[in-house]
PDB file of N, CA, C and O in Angstrom, chain B, residues numbered from 101:
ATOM      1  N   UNK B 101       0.841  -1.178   0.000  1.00  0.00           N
ATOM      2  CA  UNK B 101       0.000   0.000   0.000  1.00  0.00           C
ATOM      3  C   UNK B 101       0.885   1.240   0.000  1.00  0.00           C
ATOM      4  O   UNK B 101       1.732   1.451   0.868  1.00  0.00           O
ATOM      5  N   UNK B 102       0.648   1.999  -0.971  1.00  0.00           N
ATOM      6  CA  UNK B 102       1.485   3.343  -0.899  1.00  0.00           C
ATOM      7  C   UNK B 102       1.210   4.423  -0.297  1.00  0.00           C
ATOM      8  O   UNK B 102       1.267   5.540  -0.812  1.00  0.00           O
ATOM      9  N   UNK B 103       0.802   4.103   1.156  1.00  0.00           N
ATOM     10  CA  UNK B 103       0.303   5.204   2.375  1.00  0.00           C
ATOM     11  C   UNK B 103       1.049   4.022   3.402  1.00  0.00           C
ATOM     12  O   UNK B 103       0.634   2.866   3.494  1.00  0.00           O
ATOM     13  N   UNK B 104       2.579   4.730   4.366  1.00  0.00           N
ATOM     14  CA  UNK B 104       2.986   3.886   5.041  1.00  0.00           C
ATOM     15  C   UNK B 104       2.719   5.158   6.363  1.00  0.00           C
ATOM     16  O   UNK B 104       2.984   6.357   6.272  1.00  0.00           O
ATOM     17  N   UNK B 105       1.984   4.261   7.822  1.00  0.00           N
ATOM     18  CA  UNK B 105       1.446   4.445   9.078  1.00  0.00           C
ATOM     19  C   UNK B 105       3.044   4.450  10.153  1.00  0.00           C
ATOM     20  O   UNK B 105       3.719   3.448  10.389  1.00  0.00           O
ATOM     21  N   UNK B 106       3.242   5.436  10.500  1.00  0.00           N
ATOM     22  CA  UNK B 106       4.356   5.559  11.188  1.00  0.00           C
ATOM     23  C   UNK B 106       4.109   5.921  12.799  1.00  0.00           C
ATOM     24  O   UNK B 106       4.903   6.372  13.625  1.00  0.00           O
ATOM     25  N   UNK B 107       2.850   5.590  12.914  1.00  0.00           N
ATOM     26  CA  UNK B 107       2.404   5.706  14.450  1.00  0.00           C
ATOM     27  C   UNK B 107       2.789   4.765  15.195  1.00  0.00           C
ATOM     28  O   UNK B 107       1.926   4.598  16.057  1.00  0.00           O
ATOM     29  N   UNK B 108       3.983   3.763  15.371  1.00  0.00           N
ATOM     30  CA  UNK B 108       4.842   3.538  16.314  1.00  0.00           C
ATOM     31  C   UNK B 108       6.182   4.604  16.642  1.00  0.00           C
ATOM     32  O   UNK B 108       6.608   4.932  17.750  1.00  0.00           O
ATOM     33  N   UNK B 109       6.598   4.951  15.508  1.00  0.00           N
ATOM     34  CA  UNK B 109       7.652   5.681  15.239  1.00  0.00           C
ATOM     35  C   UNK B 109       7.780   7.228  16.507  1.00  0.00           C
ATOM     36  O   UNK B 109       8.748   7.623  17.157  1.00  0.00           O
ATOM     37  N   UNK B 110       6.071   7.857  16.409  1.00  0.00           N
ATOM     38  CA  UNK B 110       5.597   9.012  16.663  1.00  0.00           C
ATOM     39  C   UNK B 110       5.313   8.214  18.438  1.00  0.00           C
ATOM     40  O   UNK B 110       5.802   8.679  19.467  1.00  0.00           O
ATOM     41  N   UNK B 111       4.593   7.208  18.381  1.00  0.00           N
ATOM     42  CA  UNK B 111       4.739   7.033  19.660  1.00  0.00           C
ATOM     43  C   UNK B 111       6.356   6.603  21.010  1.00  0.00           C
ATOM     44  O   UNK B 111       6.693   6.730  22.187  1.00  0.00           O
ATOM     45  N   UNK B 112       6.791   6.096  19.750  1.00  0.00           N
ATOM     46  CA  UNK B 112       8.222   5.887  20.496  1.00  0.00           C
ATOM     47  C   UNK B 112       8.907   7.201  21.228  1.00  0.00           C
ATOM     48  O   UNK B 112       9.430   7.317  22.336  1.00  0.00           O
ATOM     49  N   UNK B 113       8.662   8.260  20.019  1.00  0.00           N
ATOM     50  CA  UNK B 113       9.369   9.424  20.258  1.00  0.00           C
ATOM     51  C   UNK B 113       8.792  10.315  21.750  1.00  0.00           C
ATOM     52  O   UNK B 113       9.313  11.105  22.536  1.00  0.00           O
ATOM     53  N   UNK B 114       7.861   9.875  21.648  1.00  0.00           N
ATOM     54  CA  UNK B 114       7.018  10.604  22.757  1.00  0.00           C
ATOM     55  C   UNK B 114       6.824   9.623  23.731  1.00  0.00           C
ATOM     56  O   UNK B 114       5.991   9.866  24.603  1.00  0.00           O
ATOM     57  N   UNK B 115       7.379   8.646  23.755  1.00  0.00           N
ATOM     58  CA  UNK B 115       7.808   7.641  24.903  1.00  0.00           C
ATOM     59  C   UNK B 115       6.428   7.283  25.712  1.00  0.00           C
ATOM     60  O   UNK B 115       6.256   7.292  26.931  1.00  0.00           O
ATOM     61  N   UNK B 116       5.221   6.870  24.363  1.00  0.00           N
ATOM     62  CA  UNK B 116       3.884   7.286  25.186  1.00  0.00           C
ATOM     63  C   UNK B 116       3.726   5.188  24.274  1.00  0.00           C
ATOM     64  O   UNK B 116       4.218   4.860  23.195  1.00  0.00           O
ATOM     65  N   UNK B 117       2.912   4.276  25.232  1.00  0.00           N
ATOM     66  CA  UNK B 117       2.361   3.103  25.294  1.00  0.00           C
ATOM     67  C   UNK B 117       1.072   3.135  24.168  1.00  0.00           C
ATOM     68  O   UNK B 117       0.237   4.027  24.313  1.00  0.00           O
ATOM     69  N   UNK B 118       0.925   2.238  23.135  1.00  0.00           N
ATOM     70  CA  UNK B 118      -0.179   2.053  22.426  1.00  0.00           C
ATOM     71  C   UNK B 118      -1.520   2.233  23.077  1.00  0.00           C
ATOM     72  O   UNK B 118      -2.461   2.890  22.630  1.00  0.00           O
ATOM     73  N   UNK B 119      -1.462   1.472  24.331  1.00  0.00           N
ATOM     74  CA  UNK B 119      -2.977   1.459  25.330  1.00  0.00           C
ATOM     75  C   UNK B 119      -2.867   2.659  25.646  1.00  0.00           C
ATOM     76  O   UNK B 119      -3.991   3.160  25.659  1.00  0.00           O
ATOM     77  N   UNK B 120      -1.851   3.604  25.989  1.00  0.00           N
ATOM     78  CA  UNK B 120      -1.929   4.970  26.764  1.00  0.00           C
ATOM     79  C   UNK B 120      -2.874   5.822  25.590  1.00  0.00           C
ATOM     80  O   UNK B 120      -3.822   6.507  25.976  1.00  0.00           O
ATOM     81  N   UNK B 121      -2.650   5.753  24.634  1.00  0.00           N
ATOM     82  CA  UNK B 121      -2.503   6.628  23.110  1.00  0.00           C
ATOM     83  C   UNK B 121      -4.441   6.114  22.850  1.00  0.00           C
ATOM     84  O   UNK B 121      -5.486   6.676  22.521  1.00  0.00           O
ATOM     85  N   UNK B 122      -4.079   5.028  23.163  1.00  0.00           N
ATOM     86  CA  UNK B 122      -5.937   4.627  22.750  1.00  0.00           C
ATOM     87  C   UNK B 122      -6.987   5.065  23.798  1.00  0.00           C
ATOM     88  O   UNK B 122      -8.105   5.456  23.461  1.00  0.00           O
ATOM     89  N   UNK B 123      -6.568   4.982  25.118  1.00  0.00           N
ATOM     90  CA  UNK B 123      -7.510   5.727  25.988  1.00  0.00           C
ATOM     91  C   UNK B 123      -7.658   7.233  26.088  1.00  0.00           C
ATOM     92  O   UNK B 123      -8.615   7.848  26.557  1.00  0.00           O
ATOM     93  N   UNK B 124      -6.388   7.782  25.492  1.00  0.00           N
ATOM     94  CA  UNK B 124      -6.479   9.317  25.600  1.00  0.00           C
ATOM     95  C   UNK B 124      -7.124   9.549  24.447  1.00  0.00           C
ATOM     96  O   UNK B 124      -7.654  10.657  24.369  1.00  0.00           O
ATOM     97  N   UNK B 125      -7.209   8.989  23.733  1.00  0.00           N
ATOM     98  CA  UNK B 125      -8.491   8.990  22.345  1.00  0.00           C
ATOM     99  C   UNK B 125      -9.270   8.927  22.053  1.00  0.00           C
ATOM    100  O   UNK B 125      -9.881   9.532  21.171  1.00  0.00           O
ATOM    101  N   UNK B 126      -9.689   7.618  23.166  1.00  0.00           N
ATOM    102  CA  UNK B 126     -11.067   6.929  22.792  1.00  0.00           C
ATOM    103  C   UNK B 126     -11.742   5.770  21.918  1.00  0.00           C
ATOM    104  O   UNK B 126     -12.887   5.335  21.793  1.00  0.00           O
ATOM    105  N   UNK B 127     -10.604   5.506  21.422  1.00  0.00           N
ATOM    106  CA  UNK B 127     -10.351   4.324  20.879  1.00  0.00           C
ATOM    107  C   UNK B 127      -9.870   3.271  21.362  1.00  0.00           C
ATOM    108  O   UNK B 127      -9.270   3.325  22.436  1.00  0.00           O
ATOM    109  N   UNK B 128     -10.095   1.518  20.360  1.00  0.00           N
ATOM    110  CA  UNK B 128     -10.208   0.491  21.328  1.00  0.00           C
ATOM    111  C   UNK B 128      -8.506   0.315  21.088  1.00  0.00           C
ATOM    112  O   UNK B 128      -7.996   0.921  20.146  1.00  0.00           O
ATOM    113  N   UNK B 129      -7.745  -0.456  21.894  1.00  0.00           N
ATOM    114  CA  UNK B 129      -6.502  -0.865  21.525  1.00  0.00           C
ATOM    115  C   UNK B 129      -6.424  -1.810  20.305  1.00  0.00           C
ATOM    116  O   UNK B 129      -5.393  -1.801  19.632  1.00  0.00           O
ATOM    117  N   UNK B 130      -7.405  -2.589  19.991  1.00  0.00           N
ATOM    118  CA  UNK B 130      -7.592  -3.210  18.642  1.00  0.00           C
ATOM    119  C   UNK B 130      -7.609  -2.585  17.501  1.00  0.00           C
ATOM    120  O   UNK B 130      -7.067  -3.073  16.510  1.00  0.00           O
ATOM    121  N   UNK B 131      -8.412  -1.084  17.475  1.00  0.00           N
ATOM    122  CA  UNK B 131      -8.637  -0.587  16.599  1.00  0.00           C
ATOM    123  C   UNK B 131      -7.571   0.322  16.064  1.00  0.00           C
ATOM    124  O   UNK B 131      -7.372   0.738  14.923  1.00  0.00           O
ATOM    125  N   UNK B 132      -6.833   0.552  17.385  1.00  0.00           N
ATOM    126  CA  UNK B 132      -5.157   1.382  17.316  1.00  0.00           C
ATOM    127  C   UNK B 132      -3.792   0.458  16.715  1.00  0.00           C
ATOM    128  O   UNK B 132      -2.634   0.652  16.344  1.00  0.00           O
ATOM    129  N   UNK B 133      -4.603  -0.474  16.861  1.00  0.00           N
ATOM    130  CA  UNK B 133      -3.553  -1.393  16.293  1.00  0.00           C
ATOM    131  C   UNK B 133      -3.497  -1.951  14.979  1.00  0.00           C
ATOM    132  O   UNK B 133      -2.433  -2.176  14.402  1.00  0.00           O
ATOM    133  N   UNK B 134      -4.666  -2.187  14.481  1.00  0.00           N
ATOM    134  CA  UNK B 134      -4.704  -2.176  13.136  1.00  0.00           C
ATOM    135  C   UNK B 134      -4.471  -0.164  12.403  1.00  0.00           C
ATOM    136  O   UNK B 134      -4.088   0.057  11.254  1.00  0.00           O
ATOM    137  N   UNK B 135      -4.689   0.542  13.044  1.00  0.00           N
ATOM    138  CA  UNK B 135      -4.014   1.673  12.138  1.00  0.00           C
ATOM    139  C   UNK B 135      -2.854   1.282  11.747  1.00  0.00           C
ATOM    140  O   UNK B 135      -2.515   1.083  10.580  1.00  0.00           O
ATOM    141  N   UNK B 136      -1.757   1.076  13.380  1.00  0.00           N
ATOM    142  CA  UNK B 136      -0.697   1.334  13.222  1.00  0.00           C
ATOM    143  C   UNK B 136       0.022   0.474  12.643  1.00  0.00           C
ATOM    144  O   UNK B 136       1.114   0.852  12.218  1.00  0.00           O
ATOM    145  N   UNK B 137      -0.424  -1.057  12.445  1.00  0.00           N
ATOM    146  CA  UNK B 137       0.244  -1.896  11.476  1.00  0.00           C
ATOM    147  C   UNK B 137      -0.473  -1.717  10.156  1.00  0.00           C
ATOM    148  O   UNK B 137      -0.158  -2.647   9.412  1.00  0.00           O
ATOM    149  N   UNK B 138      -1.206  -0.988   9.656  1.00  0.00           N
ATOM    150  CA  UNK B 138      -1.266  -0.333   8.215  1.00  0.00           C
ATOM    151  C   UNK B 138      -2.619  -0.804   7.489  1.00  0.00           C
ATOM    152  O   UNK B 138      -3.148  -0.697   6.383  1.00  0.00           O
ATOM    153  N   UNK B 139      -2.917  -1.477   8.933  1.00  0.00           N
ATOM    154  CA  UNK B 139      -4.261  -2.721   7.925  1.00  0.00           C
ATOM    155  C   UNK B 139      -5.472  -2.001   7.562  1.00  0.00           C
ATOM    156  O   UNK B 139      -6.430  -2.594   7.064  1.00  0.00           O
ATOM    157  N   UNK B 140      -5.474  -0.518   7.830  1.00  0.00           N
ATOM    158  CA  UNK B 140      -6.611   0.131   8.469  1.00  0.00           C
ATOM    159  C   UNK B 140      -6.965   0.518   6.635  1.00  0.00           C
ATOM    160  O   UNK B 140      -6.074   1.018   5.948  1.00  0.00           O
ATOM    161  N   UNK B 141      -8.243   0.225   6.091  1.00  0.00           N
ATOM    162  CA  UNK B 141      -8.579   1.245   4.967  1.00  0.00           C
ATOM    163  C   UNK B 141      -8.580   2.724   4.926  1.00  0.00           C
ATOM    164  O   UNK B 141      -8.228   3.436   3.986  1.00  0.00           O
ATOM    165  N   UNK B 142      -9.077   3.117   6.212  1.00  0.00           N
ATOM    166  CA  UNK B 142      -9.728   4.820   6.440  1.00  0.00           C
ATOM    167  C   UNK B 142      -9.285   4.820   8.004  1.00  0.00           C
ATOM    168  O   UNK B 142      -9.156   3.953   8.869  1.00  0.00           O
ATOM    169  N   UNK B 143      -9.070   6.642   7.912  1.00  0.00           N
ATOM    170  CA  UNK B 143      -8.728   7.089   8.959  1.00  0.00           C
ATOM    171  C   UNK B 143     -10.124   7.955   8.898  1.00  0.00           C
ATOM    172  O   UNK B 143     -10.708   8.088   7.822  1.00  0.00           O
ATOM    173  N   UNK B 144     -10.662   8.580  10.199  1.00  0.00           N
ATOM    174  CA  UNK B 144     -11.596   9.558  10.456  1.00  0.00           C
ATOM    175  C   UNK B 144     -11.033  10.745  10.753  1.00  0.00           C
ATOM    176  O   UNK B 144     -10.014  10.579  11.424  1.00  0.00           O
ATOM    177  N   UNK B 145     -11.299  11.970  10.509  1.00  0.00           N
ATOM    178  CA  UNK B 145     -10.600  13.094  10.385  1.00  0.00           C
ATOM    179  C   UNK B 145     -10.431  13.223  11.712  1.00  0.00           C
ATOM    180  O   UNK B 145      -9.309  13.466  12.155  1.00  0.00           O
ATOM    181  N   UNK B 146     -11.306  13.106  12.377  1.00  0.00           N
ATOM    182  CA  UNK B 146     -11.142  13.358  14.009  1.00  0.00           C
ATOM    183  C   UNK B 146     -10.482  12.341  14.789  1.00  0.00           C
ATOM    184  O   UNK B 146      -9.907  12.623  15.840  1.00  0.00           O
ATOM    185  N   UNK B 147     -10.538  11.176  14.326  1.00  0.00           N
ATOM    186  CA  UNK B 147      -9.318  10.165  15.099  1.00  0.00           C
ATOM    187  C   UNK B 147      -7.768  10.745  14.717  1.00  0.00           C
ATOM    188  O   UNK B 147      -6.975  10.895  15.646  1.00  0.00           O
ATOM    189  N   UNK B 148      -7.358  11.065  13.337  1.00  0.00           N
ATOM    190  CA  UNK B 148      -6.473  11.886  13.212  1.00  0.00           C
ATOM    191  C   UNK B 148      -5.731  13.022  14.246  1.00  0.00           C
ATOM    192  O   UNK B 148      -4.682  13.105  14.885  1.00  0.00           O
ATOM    193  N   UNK B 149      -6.926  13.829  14.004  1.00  0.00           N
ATOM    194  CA  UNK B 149      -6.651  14.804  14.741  1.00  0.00           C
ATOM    195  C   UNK B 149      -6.456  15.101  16.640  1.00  0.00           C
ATOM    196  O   UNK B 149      -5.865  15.791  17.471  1.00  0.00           O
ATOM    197  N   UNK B 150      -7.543  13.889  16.456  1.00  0.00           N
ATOM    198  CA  UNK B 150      -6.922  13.571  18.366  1.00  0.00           C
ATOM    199  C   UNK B 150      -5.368  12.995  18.585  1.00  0.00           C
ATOM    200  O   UNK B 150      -4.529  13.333  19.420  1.00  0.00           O
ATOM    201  N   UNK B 151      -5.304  12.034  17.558  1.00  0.00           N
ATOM    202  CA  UNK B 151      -3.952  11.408  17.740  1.00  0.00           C
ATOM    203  C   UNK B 151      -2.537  12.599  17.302  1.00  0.00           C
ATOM    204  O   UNK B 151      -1.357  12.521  17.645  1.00  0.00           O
ATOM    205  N   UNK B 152      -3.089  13.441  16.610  1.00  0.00           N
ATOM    206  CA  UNK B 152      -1.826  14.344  16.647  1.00  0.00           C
ATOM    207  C   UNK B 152      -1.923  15.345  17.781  1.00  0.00           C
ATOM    208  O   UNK B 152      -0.880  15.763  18.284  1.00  0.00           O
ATOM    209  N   UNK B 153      -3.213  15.796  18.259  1.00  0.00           N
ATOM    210  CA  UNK B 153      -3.292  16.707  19.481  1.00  0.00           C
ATOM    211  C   UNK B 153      -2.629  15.448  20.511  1.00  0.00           C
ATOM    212  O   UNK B 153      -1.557  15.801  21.002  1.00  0.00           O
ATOM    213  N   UNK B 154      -3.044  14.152  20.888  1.00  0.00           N
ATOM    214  CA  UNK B 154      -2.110  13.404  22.160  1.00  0.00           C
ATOM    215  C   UNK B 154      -0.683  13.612  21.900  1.00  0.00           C
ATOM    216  O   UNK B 154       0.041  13.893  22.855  1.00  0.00           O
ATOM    217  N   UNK B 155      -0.095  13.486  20.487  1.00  0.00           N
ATOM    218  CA  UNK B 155       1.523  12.809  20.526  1.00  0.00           C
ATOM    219  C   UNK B 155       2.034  14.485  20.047  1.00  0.00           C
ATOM    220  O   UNK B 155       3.253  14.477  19.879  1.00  0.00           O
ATOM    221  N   UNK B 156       1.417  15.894  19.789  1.00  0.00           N
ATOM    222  CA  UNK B 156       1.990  16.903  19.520  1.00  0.00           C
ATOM    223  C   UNK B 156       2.725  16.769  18.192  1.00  0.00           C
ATOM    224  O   UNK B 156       3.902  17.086  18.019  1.00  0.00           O
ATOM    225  N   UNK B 157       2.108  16.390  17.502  1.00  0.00           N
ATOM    226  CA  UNK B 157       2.827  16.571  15.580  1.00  0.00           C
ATOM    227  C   UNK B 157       2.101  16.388  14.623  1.00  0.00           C
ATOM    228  O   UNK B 157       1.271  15.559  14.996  1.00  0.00           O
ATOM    229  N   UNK B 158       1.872  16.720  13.400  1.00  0.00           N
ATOM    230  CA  UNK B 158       1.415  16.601  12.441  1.00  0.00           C
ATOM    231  C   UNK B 158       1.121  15.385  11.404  1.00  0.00           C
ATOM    232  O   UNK B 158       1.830  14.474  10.977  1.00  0.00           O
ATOM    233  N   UNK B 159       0.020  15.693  11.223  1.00  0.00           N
ATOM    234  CA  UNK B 159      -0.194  14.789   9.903  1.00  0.00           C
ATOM    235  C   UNK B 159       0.835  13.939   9.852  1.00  0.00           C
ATOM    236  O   UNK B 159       0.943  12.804  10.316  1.00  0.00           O
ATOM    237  N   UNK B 160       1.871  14.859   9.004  1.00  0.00           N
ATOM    238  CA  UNK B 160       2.699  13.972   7.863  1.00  0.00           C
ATOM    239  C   UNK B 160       3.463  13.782   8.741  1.00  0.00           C
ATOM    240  O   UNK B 160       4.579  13.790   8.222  1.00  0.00           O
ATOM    241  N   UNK B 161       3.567  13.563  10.082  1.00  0.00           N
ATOM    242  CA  UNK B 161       4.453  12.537  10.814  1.00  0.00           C
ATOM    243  C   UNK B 161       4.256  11.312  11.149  1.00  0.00           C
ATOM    244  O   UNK B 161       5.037  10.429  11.505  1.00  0.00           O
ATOM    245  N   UNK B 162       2.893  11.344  10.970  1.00  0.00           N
ATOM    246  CA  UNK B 162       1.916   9.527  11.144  1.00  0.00           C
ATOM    247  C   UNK B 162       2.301   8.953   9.442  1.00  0.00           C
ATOM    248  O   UNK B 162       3.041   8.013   9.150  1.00  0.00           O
ATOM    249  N   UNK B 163       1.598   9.784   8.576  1.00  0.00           N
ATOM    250  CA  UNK B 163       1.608   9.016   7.339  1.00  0.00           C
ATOM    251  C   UNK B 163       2.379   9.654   6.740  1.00  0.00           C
ATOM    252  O   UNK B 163       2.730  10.834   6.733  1.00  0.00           O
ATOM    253  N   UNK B 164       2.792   8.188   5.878  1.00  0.00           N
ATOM    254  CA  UNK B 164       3.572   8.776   4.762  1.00  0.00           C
ATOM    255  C   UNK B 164       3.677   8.483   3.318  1.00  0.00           C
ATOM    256  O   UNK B 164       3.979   7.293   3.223  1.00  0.00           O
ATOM    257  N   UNK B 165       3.573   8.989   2.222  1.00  0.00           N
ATOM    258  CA  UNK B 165       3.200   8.268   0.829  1.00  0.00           C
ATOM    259  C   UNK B 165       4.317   7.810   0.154  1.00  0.00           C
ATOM    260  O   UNK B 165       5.247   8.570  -0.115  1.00  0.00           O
ATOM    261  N   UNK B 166       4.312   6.514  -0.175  1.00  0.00           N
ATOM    262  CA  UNK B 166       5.577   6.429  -0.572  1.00  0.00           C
ATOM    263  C   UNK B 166       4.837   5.251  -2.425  1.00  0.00           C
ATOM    264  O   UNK B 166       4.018   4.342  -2.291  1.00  0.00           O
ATOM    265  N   UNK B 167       5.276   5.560  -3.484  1.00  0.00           N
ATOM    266  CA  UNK B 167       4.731   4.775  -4.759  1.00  0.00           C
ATOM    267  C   UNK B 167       6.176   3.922  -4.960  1.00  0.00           C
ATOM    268  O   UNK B 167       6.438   3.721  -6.146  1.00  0.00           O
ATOM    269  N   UNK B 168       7.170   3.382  -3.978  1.00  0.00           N
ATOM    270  CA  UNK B 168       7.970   2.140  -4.120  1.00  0.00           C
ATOM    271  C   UNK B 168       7.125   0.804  -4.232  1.00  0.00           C
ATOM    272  O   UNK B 168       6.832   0.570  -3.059  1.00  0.00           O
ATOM    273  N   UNK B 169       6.698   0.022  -4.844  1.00  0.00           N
ATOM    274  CA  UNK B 169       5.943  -0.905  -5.043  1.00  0.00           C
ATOM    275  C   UNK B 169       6.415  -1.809  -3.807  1.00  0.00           C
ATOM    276  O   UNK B 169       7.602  -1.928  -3.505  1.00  0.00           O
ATOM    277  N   UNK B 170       5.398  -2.412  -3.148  1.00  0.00           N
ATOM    278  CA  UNK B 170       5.462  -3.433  -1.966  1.00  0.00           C
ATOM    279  C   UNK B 170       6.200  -4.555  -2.048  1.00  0.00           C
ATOM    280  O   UNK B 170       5.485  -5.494  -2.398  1.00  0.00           O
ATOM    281  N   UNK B 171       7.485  -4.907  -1.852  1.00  0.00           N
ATOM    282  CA  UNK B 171       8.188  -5.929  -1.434  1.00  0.00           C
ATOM    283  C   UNK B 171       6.933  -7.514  -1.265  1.00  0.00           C
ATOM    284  O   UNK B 171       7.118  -8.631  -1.749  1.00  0.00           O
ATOM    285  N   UNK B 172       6.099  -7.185  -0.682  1.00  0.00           N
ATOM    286  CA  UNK B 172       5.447  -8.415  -0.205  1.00  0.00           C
ATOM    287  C   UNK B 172       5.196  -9.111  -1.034  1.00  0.00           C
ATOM    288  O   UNK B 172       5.333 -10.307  -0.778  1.00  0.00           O
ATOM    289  N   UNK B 173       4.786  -8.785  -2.204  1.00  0.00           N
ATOM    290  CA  UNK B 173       3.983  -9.492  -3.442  1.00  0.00           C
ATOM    291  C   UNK B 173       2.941  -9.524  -3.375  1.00  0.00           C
ATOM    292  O   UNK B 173       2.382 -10.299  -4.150  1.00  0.00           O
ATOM    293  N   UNK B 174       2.158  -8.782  -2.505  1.00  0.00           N
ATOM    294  CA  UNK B 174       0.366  -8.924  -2.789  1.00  0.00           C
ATOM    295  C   UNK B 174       0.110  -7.736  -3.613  1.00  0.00           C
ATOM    296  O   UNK B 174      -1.029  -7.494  -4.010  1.00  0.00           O
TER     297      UNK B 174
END
């Protein structure tokens, strides 16, 4: 997929726990977890935007577009 999810990256930096990041959100830890391993189709503008108001950064620090074709073969 050429939209790569860098919300471990953003959470590392901010030294903040997946479960921490999902309760200050409102979201389930299941559902934080498929963002952040990439499985997610759609983001909601407002899950977005909470998750950059918790971790303090932008957009384009969660996602990132990249058209290198996927290694995986699917």
């Amino acid at each position: 997929m050429p939209i790569i999810v860098n919300l471990d990256v953003m959470l590392a930096k901010r030294k903040m726990r997946s479960n921490e990041l999902a309760e200050h959100i409102g979201i389930t830890t299941a559902n934080l977890s498929i963002l952040k391993t990439g499985k997610a189709k759609a983001i909601r503008f407002s899950t977005l935007e909470a998750i950059c108001k918790a971790l303090d950064c932008q957009p384009g620090d969660i996602l990132e577009f990249s058209d290198v074709p996927d290694s995986s073969g699917a």
